[in-house]
C-alpha positions as CSV (number, residue, x, y, z in Angstrom):
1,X,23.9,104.1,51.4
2,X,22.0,106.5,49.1
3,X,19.9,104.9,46.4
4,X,20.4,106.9,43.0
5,X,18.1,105.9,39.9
6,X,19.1,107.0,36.2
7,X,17.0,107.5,34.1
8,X,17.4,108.0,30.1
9,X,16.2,107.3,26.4
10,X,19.1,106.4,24.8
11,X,19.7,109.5,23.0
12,X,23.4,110.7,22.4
13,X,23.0,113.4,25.1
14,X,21.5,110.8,27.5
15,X,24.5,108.5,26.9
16,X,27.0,111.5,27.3
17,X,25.1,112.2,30.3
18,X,25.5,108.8,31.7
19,X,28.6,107.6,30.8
20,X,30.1,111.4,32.8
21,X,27.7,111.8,35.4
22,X,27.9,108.4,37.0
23,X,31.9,108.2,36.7
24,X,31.8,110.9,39.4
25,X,29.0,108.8,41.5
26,X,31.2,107.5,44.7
27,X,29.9,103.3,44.6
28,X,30.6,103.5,48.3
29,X,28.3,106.1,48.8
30,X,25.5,105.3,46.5
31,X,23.7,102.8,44.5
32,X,23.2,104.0,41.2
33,X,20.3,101.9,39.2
34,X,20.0,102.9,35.4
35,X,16.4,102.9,33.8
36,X,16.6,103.2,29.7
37,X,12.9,104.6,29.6
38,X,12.7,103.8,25.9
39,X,13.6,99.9,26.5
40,X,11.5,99.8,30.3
41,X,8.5,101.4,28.9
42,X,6.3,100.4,32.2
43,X,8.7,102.1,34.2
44,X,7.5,105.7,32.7
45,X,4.6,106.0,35.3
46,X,7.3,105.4,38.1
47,X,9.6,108.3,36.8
48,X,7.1,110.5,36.6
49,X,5.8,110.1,40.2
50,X,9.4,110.8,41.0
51,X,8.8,114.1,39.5
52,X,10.8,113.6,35.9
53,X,9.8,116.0,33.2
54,X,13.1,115.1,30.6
55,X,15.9,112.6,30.4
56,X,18.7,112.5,31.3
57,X,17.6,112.5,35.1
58,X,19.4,111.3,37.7
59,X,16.9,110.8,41.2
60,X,18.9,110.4,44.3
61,X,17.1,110.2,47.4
62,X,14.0,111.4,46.1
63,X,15.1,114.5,44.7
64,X,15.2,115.0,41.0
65,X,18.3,116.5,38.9
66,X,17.7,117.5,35.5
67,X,21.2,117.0,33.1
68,X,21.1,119.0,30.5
69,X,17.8,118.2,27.8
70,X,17.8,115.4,25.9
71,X,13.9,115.0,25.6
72,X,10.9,115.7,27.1
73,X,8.8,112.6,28.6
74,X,6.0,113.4,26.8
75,X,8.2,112.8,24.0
76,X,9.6,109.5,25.4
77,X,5.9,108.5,25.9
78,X,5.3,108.9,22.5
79,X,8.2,107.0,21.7
């Protein structure tokens, strides 16, 4: 099974983003873990080892999609 990680900040984009993208995630096929960067502050170092550079971003199997922009992580470091 694939492991999926998504990750957001709670802004209305990231929301949208979640609420379509992982309706179209198969839950046979993957296991879909959501991180709300803004509330999990210590997980920030982790999504940018994984190669995050905005939210929404959805991580599956090590590679990174960027959804749309919804804001930068600098800007969700900043928070």
């Amino acid at each position: 099974m694939s492991k999926a990680v998504f990750y957001h900040a709670g802004c209305p984009v990231c929301v949208d983003a979640e609420q379509t993208v992982l309706n179209y995630l198969d839950a046979a096929k993957v296991s879909v873990e959501v991180v709300h960067l803004g509330a999990d502050r210590d997980r920030i170092p982790e999504a940018e080892l994984a190669g995050v550079q905005s939210v929404p971003a959805l991580l599956i199997d090590g590679n990174v999609y960027h959804i749309n922009f919804g804001a930068s992580l600098e800007d969700v470091k900043k928070g």
